[in-house]
C-alpha positions in Angstrom: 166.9 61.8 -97.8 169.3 59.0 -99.8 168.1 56.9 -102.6 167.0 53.2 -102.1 170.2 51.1 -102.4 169.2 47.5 -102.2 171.5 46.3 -103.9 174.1 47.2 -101.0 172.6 44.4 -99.0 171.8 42.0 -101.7 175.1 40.3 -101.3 174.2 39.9 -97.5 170.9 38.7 -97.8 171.9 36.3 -100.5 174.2 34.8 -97.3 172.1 35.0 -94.8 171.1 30.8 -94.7 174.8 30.3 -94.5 175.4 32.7 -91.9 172.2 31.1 -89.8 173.8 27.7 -90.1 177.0 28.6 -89.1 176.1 31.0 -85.9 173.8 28.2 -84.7 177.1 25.6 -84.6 179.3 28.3 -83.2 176.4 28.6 -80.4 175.9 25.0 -80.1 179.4 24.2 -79.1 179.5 26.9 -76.9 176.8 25.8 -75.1 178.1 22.4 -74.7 181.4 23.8 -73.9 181.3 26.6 -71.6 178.0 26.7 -69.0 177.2 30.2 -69.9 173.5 31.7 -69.5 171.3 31.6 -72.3 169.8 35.1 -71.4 173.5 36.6 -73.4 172.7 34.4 -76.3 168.8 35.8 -76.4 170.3 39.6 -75.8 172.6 39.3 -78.3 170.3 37.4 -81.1 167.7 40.4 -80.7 170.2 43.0 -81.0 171.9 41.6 -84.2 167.8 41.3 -85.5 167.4 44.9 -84.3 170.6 46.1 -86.2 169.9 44.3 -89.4 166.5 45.7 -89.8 167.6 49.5 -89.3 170.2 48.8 -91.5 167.5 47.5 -93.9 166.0 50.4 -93.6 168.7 52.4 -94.4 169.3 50.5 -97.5 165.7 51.1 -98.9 166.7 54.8 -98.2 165.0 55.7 -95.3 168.0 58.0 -94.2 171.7 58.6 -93.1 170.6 58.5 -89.5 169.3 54.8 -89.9 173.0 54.3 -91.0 174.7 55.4 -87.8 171.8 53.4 -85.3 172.7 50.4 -86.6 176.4 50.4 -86.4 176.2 51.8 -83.3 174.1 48.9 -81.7 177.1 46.5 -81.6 179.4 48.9 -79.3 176.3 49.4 -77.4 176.1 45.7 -77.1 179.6 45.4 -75.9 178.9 48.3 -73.1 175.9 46.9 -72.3 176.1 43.1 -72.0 177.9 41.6 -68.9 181.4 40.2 -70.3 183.0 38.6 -67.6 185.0 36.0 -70.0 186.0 34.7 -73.2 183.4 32.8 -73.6 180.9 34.8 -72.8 182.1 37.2 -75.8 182.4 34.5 -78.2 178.0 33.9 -77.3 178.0 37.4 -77.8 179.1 37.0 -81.1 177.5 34.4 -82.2 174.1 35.9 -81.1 174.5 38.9 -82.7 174.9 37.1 -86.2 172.4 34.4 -85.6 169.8 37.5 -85.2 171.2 39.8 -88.0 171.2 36.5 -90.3 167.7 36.0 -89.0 166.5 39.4 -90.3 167.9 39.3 -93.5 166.4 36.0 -93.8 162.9 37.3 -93.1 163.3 40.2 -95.3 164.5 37.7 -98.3 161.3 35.7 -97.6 159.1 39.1 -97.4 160.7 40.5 -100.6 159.7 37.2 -102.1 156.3 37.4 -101.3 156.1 40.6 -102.9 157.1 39.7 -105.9 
């Protein structure tokens, strides 16, 4: 089992307002942009929340295997999700960030409150 690293994702936890700010434009003018379905924005946002937090985990040293999950949810998001255009990849995207953001966000405020 590896040792807790948290300071691997301190950096990106640190960022993660900034990152929520700018995901939410990108999505924003997309929206008003292209008339895309807001299910691919609400896939993508969970999936990004769901890799940040194994990857969370695997920085508090639950385990290698924690590593490879959650770098392997993005190419399952790619396989998964319907891409039919551009646009639909750039919601994709923006999703993905606005959730994994939104994690390390929530685990900022948590570690706060522990403290």
């Amino acid at each position: 089992m590896s040792k807790p690293q948290p300071h691997v994702g301190l950096s990106l936890v640190n960022k993660a307002p900034l990152g929520l700010v700018i995901t939410t434009l990108i999505a924003i003018a997309a929206t008003f942009l292209f008339e895309l379905p807001l299910s691919t924005l609400g896939y993508a946002s969970a999936g990004g929340f769901l890799c940040s937090a194994i990857l969370i985990a695997y920085w508090l040293g639950k385990g290698g295997i924690f590593f490879i999950a959650g770098v392997s949810i993005p190419l399952l998001m790619v396989i998964v999700m319907p891409l039919t255009t551009m646009a639909a990849l750039l919601y994709l995207i923006s999703g993905f960030f606005f959730g994994f953001c939104l994690a390390l966000l929530g685990y900022k405020l948590l570690a706060k409150l522990k403290s």
